[in-house]
C-alpha positions, -999 to 999 in steps of 0.1 A, spaced: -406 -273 -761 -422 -276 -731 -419 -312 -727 -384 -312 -727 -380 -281 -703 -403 -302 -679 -377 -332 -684 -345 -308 -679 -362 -288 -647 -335 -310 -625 -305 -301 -648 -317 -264 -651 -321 -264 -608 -285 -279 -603 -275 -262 -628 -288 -226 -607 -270 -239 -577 -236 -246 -594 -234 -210 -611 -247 -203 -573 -216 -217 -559 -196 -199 -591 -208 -166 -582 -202 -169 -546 -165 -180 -551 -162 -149 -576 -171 -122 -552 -148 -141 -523 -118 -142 -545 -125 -109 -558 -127 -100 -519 -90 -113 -515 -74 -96 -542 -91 -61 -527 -73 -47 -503 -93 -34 -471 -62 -25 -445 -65 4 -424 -33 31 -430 -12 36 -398 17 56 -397 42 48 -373 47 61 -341 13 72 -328 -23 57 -324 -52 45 -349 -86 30 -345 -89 0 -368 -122 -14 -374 -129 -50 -369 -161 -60 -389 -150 -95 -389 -140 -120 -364 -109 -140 -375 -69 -137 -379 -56 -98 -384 -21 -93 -395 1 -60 -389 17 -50 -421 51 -31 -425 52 -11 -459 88 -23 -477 81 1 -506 60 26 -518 52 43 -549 51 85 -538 50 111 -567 59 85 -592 90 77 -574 99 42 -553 102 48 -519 122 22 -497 120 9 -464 140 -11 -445 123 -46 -438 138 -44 -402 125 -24 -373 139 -2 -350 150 -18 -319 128 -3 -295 94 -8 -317 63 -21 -301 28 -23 -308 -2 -26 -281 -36 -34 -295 -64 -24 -272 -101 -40 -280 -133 -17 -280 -138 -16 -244 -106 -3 -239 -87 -37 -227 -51 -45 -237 -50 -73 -265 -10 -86 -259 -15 -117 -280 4 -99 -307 27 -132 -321 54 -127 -345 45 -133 -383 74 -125 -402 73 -148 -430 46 -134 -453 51 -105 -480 21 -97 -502 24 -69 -532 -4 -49 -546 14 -25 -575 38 -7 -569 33 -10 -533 52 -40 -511 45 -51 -474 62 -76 -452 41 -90 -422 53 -80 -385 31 -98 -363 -7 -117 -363 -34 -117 -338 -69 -134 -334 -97 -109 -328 -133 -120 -323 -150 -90 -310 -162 -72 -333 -160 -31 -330 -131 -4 -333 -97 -13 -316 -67 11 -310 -36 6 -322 -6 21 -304 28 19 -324 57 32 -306 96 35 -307 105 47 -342 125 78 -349 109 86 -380 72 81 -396 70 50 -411 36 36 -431 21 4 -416 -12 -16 -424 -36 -35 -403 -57 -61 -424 -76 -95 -416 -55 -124 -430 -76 -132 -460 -47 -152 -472 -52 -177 -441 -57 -215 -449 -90 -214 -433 -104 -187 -463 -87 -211 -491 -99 -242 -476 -134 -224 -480 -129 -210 -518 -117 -243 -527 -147 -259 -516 -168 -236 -533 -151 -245 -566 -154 -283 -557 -194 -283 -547 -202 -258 -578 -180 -286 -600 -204 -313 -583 -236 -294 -593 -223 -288 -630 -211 -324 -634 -250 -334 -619 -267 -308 -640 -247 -322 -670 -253 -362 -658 -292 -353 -649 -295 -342 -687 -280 -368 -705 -301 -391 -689 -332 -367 -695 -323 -365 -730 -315 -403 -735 -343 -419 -714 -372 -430 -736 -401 -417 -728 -425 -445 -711 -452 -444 -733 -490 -439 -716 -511 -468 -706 -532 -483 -734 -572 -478 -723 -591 -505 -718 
């Protein structure tokens, strides 16, 4: 038994460091699919907390589960909305771009982008949303859905499929390979 776990020690350490590159794809995807958006309703002012530096996107709430009923919104806004994003020493942030083509759905609850914005200092921002006549529910999120976060999940997948395809090559060969036998003494 010990003979052949010393002749599979290289398949058993690539195999660690594929189920490595498993479990760290798990917990990123799992990450995704959680939603961590800060709850704004509209008009007023929120702090939103940046942990992260990357893209943020400003969510509109289309519908709404409330009370076990649907609740609509319209996807457009009011005229005269505007948002002003100030960073944590109080500075205006007006690179708010339009992002209007995303929708994302998490139960019973629908959103429909309004605009992006690249933050890279990290701390608690304020978030001023103005010109709407009545309350309406908004999110602020970082874009996990970004091409730069799948590029990064799918090469977890591909190195952790590298590792398990060496692990299983390593192996074979392990188990195939006739043993050299010792030197005959003199």
């Amino acid at each position: 038994m010990k003979k052949i776990l010393l002749r599979l020690k290289w398949s058993i350490l690539l195999l660690v460091i594929a189920f490595g590159f498993f479990g760290t794809f798990a917990v990123s995807f799992i990450k995704i699919l959680t939603p961590t958006d800060t709850m704004i309703i509209a008009p007023g002012t929120t702090a939103v907390q940046v942990t992260e530096p990357g893209e943020y996107v400003l969510w509109a709430y289309t519908s709404v589960m409330e009370n076990g009923t649907i609740r609509e919104y319209p996807l457009a806004l009011p005229d005269g909305a505007k948002f002003e994003l100030s960073d944590p020493d109080g500075i205006s942030v007006n690179d708010l771009s339009a992002y209007t083509y995303a929708t994302r759905s998490v139960n019973a609850t629908s959103f429909s982008s309004l605009a992006k914005v690249t933050l890279n200092k990290l701390g608690t921002y304020n978030l001023t949303v103005s010109g709407f006549d009545e309350p309406r529910p908004l999110s602020f999120a970082q874009n996990l859905m970004s091409p730069k976060h799948f590029i990064s999940l799918f090469g977890l997948v591909g190195a952790g499929f590298i590792f398990l395809l060496s692990a299983v090559a390593t192996c074979l060969y392990s188990l195939l390979k006739k043993p050299t036998p010792p030197p005959l003494p003199r």
